[in-house]
Legacy VTK file of the C-alpha trace (Angstrom):
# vtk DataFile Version 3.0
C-alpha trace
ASCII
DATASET POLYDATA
POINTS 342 float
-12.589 -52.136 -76.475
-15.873 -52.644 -74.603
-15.873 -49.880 -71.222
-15.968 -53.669 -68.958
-12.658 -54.639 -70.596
-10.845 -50.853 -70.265
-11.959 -50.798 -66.506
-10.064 -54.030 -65.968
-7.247 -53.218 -67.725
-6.970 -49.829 -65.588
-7.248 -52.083 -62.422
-4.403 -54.422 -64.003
-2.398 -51.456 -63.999
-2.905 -49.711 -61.051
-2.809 -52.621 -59.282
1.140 -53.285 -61.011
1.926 -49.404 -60.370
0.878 -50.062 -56.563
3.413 -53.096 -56.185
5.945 -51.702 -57.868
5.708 -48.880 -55.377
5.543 -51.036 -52.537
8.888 -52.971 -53.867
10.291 -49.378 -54.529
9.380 -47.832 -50.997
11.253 -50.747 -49.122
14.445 -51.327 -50.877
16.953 -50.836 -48.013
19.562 -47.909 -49.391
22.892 -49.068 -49.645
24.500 -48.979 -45.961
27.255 -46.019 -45.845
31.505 -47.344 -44.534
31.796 -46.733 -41.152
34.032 -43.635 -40.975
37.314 -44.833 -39.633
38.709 -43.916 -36.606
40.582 -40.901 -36.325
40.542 -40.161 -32.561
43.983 -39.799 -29.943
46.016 -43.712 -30.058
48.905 -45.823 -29.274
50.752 -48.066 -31.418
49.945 -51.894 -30.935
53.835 -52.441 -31.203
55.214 -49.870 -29.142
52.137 -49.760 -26.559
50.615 -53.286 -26.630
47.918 -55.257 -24.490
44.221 -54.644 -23.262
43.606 -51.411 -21.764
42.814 -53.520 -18.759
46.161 -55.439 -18.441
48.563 -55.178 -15.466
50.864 -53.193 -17.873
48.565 -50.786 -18.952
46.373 -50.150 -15.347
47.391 -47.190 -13.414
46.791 -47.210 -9.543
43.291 -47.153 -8.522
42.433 -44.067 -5.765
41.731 -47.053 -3.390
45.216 -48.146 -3.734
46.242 -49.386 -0.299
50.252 -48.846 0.541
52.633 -50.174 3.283
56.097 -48.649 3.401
58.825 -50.803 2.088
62.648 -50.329 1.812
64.164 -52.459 -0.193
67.580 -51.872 1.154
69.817 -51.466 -2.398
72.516 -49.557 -2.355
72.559 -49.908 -6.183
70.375 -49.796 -9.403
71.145 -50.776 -12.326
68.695 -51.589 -16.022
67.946 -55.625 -16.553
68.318 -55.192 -20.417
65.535 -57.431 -22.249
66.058 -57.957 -26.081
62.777 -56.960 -28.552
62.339 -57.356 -32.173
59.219 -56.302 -33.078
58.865 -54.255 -36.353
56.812 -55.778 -38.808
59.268 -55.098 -41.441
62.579 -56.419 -39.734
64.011 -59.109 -41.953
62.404 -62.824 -41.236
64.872 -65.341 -39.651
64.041 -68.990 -38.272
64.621 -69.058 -34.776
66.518 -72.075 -33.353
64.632 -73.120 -30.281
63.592 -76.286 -27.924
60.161 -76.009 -29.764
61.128 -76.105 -33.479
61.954 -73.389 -36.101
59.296 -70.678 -35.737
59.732 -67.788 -38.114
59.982 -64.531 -36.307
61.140 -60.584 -37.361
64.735 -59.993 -36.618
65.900 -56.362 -35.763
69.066 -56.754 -37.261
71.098 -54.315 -35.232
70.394 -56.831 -32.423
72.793 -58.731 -30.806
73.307 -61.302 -28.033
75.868 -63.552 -26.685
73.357 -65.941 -24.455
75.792 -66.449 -21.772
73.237 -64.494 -19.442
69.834 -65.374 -18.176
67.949 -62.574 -20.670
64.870 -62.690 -21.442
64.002 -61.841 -25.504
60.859 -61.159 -27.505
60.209 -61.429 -31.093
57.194 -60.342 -33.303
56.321 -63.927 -35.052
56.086 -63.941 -38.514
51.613 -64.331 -39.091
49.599 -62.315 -41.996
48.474 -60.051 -39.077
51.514 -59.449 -37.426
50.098 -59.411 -34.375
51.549 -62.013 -32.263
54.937 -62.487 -30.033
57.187 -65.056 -28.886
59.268 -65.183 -26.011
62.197 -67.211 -24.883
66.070 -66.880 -23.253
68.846 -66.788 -23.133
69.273 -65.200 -26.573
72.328 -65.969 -28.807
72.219 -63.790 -31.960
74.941 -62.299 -34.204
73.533 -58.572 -35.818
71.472 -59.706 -38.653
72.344 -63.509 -37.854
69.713 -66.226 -37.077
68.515 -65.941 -33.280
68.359 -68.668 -31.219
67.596 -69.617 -27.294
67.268 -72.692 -25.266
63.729 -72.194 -23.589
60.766 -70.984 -25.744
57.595 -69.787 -24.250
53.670 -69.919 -25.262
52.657 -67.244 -28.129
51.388 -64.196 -26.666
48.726 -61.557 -29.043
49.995 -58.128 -28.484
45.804 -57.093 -28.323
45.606 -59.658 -25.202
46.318 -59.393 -21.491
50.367 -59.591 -22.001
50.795 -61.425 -18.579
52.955 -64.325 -19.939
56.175 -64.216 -20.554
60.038 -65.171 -20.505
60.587 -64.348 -17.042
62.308 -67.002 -15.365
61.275 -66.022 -11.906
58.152 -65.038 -12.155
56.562 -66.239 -15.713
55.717 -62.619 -16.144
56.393 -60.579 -20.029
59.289 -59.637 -21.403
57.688 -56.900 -23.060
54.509 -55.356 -20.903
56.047 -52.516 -18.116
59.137 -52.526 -20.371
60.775 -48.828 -20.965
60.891 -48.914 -24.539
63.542 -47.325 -27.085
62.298 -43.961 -27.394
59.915 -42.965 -24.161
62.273 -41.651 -21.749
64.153 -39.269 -24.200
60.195 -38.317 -25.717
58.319 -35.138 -24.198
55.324 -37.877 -23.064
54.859 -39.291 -19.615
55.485 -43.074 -19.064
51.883 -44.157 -19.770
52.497 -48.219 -18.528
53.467 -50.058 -14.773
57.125 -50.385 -14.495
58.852 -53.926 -14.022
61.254 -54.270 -11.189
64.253 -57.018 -9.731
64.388 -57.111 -6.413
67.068 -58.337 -3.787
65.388 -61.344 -2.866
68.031 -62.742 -0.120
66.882 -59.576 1.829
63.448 -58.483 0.210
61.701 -61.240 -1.124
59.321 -63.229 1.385
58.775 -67.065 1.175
55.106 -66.702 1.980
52.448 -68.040 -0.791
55.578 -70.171 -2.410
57.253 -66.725 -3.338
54.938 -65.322 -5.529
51.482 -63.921 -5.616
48.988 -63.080 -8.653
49.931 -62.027 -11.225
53.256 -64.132 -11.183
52.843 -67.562 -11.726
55.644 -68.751 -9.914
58.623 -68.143 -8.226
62.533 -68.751 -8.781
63.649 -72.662 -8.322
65.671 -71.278 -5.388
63.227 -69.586 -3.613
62.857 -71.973 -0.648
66.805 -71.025 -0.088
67.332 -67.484 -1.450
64.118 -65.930 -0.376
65.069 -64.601 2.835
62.865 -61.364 3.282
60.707 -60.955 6.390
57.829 -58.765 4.682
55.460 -61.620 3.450
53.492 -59.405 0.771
56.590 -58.939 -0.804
57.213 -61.758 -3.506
57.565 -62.226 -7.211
54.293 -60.517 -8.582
54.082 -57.834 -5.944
52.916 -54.412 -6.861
55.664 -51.790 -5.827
54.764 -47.960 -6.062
55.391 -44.760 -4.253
52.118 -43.261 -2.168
50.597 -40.921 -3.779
51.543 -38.565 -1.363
55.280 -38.753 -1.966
57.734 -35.652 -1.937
59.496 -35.529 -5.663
60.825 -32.302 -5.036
64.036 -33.343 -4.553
64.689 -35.325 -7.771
66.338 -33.017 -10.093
67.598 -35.801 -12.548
65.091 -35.644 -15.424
65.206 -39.631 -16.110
64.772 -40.282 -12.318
61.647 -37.872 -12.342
60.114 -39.688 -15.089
60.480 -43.120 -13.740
59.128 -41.847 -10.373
56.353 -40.235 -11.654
55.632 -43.889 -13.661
56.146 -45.378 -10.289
53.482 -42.573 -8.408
50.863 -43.377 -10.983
51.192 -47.179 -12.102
53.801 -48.966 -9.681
56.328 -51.438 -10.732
55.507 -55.152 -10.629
58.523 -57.496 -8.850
59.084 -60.063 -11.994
62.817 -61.418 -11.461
65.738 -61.065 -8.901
68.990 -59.560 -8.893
72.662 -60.812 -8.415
73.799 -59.250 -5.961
72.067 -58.653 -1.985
71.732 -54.779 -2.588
71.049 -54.507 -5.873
67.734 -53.662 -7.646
67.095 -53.201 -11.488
64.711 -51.795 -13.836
63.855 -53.393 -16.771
64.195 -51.443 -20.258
64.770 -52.483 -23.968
68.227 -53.043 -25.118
69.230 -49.897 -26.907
67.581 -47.204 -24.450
70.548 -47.225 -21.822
71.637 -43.835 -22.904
68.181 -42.664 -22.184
68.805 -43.210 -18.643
71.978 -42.482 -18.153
71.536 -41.823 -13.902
70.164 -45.566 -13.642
73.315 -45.424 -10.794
72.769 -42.210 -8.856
72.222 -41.615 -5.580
68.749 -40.069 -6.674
67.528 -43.174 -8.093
68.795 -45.557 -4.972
66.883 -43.231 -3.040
63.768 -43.572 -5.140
63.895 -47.266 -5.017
64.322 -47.437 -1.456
61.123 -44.873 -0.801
58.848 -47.649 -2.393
55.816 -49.079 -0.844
53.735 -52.154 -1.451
50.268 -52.209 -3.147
48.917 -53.969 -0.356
45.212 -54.544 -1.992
46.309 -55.630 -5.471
45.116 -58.359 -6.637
43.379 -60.493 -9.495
39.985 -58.942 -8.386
41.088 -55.511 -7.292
44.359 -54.771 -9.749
46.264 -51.575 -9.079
44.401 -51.721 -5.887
40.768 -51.450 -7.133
38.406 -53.181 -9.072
37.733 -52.532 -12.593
35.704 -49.092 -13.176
36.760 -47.446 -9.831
38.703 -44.138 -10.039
42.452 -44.279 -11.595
45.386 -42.063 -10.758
45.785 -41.261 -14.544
43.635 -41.640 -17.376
43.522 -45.042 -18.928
44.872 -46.722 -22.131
43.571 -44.847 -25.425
42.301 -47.180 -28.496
44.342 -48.513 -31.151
44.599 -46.674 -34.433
42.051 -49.200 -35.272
39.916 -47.479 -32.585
39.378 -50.500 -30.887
41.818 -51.896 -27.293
40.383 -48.308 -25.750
39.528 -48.548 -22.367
35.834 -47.469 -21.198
34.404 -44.009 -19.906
35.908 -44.068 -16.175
37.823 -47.135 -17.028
LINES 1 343
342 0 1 2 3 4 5 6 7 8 9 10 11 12 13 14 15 16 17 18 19 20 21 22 23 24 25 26 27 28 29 30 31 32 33 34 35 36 37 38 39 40 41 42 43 44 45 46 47 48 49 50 51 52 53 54 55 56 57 58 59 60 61 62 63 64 65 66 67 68 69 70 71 72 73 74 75 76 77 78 79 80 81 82 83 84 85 86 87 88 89 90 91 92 93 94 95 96 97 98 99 100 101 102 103 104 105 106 107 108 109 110 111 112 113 114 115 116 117 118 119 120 121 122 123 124 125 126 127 128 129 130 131 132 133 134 135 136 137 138 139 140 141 142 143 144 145 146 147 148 149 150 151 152 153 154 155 156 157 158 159 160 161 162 163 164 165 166 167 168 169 170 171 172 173 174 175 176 177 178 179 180 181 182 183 184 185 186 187 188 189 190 191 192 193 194 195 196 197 198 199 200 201 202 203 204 205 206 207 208 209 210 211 212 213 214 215 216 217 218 219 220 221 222 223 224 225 226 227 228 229 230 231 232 233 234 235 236 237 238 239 240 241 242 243 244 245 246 247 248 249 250 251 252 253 254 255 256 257 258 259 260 261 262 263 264 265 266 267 268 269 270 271 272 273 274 275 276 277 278 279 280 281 282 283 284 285 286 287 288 289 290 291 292 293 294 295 296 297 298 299 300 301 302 303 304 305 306 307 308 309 310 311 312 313 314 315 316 317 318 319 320 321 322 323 324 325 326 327 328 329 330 331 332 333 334 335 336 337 338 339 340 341
């Protein structure tokens, strides 16, 4: 081999040697899983919604109150039905808008000769979404059924919708769920209350204001209340300034602390002209056994009115101002987590 033809080779192969490099150097290296999430959460089932939804906002510091009594002279828990374990047996559910498939708790039970208002987990591959309807007829382990059905509702969404049939307003966000009063953990969620309307509730704005979206058929003729900020939607809390010393009942401590730091939004009325009720999950009555007492009229009776909330300001600040409490943790997914100073 002449010394011409060797020093071309050599260039040939350095040359080859160099490319390969090249081609070598910028491979990209195979991208590493994200390590998943193993942070503080709530469950999407137990503790649903945006970490910016009406259920899940506590009072902002800016929170603006104006004392109102609501007058009861009794208490007592609106009982809402819920079904929503993603393994509860799969039932079609008779309703005025076909035969959706939804998860049956089968210990539940219902006789639909009241005005309740019932949510089910529907029956999707993410399990992930809820319908809502009353009243509920259901037999334990029977097929459930209802005469008015409302729109689908994701449990990751704002939860604002649902079967309540004075205000439009969910039958699952601000309820008191099996489970949190008798657990060692604050409240972490607004309340939902029934008010009195023939003496409380105000005709003003139609008789409701955001985030209701409307108001009982009756209202023109029931609503009978002289306060006008006080309609279906209102925001109800005690000042942050309020004496609890004098509750010594441990349930009526724990809803009043829920009322201090998130309020109680006004989503139905009552039967009776001095009555008010809380709204809980059937099956956690014996959680709250002094639902009756003179401690708990007196609570509900010390209430005031959010006078600043609403869409724009909710709790009675804007998004990102100061909260009473720290705001809703992430999902076990690590996502639904509300931001840094929320």
């Amino acid at each position: 081999m002449t010394g011409s033809r060797l020093r071309v080779l050599l260039a040939v192969l350095i040359a080859a040697i160099t490319v390969t490099g090249v081609v070598v150097a910028t491979r990209s290296p195979t991208a590493a899983a994200p390590e998943p999430y193993r942070g503080p959460s709530r469950d999407l089932r137990a503790h649903p919604f945006a970490w910016d939804s009406i259920w899940n906002l506590p009072l902002a510091g800016s929170a603006q109150y104006a004392r109102f009594d609501t007058r009861a002279r009794d208490v007592y828990l609106d009982i809402e039905n819920i079904s929503v374990d993603p393994a509860a047996p799969v039932r079609d559910l008779d309703s005025d808008n076909g035969s959706p498939r939804v998860r049956v708790d089968p210990r539940l039970s219902a006789d639909g000769s009241y005005n309740n208002c019932s949510t089910f987990l529907a029956d999707t591959p993410d399990a992930e979404t809820v319908v809502a309807g009353q009243p509920l007829k259901l037999d334990p382990g029977g097929t459930p059924s209802w005469n008015y059905t409302y729109p689908p509702v994701p449990l990751r969404g704002d939860g604002v919708l649902g079967c309540h049939g004075g205000s439009n307003l969910s039958g699952i966000g601000g309820t008191i769920r099996v489970g949190e009063m008798s657990g060692p953990d604050p409240l972490r969620h607004a309340l939902k209350i029934n008010l009195n309307c023939q003496l409380s509730c105000s005709t003003a704005l139609d008789g409701f204001r955001w985030p209701a979206m409307k108001a009982d058929a009756a209202w023109r003729d029931q609503y009978r209340g002289a306060d006008p900020n006080v309609n279906m939607g209102t925001l109800l809390a005690l000042a942050p300034d309020t004496d609890l010393s004098w509750i010594t009942e441990k349930d009526t401590r724990k809803i009043a602390e829920a009322l201090r730091d998130y309020g109680a939004y006004v989503v139905d009325e009552t039967g009776g002209e001095d009555t008010n009720a809380l709204n809980a999950q059937a099956g956690a009555e014996p959680e709250i056994p002094n639902i009756d007492s003179r401690q708990m009229v007196r609570l509900f009776t010390s209430l005031s009115v959010v006078t600043n909330s609403a869409r724009e300001t909710p709790g009675g600040g804007p998004l990102g101002s100061p909260r009473r409490v720290a705001c809703a943790l992430p999902f076990p997914d690590g996502t639904g987590g509300a931001p840094p100073g929320c």
